[in-house]
N, C-alpha and C positions, 0 to 999 in steps of 0.2 A: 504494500500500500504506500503511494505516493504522498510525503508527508508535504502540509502547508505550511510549511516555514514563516513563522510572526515576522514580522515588519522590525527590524533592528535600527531606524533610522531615530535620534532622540530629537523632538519637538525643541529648540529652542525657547526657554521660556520668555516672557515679553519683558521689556528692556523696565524698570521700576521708575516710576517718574519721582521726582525729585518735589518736596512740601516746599509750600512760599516761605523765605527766611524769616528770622525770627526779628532781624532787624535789619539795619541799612548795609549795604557792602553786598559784593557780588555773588551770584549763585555759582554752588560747587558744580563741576561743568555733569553732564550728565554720564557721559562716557568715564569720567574719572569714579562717579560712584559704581556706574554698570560694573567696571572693572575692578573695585574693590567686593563689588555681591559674587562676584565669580571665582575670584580671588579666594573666599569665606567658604564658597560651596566647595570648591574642590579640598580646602582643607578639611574641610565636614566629610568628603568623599574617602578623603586619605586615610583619617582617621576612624570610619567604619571601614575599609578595606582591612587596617592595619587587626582591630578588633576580632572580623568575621575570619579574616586569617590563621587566627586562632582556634576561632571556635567551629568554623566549618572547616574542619581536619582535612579532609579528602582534595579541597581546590589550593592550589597558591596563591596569589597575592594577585597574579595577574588575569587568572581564572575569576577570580572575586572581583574583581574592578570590570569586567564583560559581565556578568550575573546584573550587577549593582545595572547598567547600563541597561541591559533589558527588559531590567522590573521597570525603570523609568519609563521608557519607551512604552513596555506595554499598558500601565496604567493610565497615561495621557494619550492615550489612542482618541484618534475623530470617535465618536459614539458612547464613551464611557462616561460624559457629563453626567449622565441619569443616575450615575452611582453615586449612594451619599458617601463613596471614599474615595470619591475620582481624584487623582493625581495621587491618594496616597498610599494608596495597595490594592489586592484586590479581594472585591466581593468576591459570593461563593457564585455569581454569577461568571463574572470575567477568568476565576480561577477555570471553571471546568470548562469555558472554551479555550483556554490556552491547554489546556491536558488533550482535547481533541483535538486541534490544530498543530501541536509540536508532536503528541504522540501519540494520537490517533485512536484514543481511548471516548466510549461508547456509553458504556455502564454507569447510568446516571447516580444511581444510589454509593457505586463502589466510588466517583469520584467526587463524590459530596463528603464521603468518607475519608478520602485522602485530606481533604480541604481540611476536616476536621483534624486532624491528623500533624496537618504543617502550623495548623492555626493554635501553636501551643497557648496562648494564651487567655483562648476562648474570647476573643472580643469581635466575631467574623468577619475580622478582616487580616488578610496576611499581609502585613507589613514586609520592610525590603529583611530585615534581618534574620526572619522566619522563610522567606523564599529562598536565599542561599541555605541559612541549614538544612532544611527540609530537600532542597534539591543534593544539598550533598549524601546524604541517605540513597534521596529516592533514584537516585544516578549513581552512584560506587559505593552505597554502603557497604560493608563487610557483611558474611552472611549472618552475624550476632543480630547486627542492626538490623538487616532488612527483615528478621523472623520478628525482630521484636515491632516492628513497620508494621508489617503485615496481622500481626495480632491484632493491634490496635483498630487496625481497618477492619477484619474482620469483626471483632467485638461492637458492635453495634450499639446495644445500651450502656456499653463502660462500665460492666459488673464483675470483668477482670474473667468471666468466661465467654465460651463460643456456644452457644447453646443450642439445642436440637434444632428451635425454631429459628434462630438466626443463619442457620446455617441451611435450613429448607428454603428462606427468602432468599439467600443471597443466590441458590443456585437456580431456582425458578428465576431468581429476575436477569440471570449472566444465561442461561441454556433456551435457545433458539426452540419451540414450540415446531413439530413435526404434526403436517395436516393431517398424517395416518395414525397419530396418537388421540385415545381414546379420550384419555382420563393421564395427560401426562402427570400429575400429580403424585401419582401412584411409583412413577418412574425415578420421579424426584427423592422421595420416601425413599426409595430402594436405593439410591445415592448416598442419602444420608446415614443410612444404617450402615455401609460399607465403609464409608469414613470414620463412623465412633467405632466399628470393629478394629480398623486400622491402626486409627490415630489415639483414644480412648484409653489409656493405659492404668488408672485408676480405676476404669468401670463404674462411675457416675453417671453418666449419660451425657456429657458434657466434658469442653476441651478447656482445662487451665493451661494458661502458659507455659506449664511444666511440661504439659499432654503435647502441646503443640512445638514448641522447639525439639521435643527427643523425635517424633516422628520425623522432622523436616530434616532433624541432624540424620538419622536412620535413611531418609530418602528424600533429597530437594527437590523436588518434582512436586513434593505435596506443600510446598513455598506459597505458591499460588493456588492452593487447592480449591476455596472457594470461590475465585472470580479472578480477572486481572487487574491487577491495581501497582503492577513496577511496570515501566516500558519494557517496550522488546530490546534484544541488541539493536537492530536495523534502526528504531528511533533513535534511539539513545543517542546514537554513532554520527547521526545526522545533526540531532540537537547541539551536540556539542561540536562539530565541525562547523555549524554555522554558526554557535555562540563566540566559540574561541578561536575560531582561525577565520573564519569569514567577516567576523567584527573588530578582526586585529591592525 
């Protein structure tokens, strides 16, 4: 699948006009302040590079300064005025079209999940600090991080398990509906029971984080068991070639 590459060009923002002086004497010229506002933002830029450098492990420095650049871009996109966080992150609207347009992902409920997910803070909006971490996970985490990723997303009500029923939802709403199927439901069920046979290692009828890392360590295949919520390689591979070498 041919991926739609976001728009990486950043909006200049509009030049700040200058307040009537306070008394007689000439005004600071405009281009002198323009140049001191630019001045200030790129050491604001520096200084969250130098920060998320640390703390998104997985990118470097110059990795992190492309991130920083296309969270900008995308949140000041023509169209996103209507969000009440326009310029400053994104809604869970603008997130899950950038998850379809960079990695082609479908599954509304699984990426409302992820949203949830990068949105550590709970205030549904992912600010730029939260888009690099969370990108550095959801792009090269180790496989510690992306099981403990993926729990999360799967967990659905945040009660720290996977539970029968969240795990019958997530696969009815990710598995394609066959017109010679009767009563797919029934087929679902029978998915589900093969999973807690699997995965199920205490035999509660439900997956704690303990249940779900040994299976996934036992067999990474079952990483993404209930839906997909990490890109492909072939995204991935593209995302980051147009982030980092294409915006270099």
């Amino acid at each position: 699948m041919e991926m739609r590459a976001p728009v990486f060009q950043i909006r200049k923002p509009p030049a700040s006009a200058c307040g009537p002086a306070a008394g007689p004497g000439p005004r600071r010229p405009a281009r002198v302040a323009g140049a001191a506002a630019a001045a200030m933002s790129r050491r604001k830029v520096q200084q969250l590079v130098e920060s998320l450098g640390r703390s998104a492990k997985h990118f470097n420095k110059s990795e992190v300064e492309c991130l920083i650049k296309l969270f900008n871009a995308l949140v000041k996109r023509p169209g996103q005025s209507n969000s009440r966080f326009a310029g400053l992150g994104f809604d869970r609207s603008m997130f899950r079209d950038t998850l379809h347009s960079a990695f082609g992902m479908t599954d509304v409920m699984l990426m409302d999940r992820v949203f949830r997910t990068f949105d550590r803070d709970n205030d549904s909006c992912i600010g730029v600090v939260e888009w690099v971490e969370g990108l550095s996970v959801f792009l090269r985490g180790t496989l510690e991080e992306r099981i403990k990723y993926c729990f999360e997303v799967y967990d659905l009500n945040g009660d720290g398990y996977i539970s029968r029923e969240e795990m019958f939802q997530m696969l009815k709403n990710s598995l394609l509906k066959q017109p010679s199927e009767e009563d797919p439901d029934e087929g679902i069920k029978d998915l589900v029971d093969i999973a807690l046979k699997k995965m199920d290692y205490d035999h509660d009828g439900k997956l704690s984080f303990m249940d779900f890392e040994k299976a996934v360590r036992d067999e990474t295949l079952l990483l993404e068991a209930f839906g997909p919520c990490l890109p492909d390689l072939k995204s991935s591979m593209a995302f980051e070639e147009k982030t980092f070498r294409g915006n270099s």
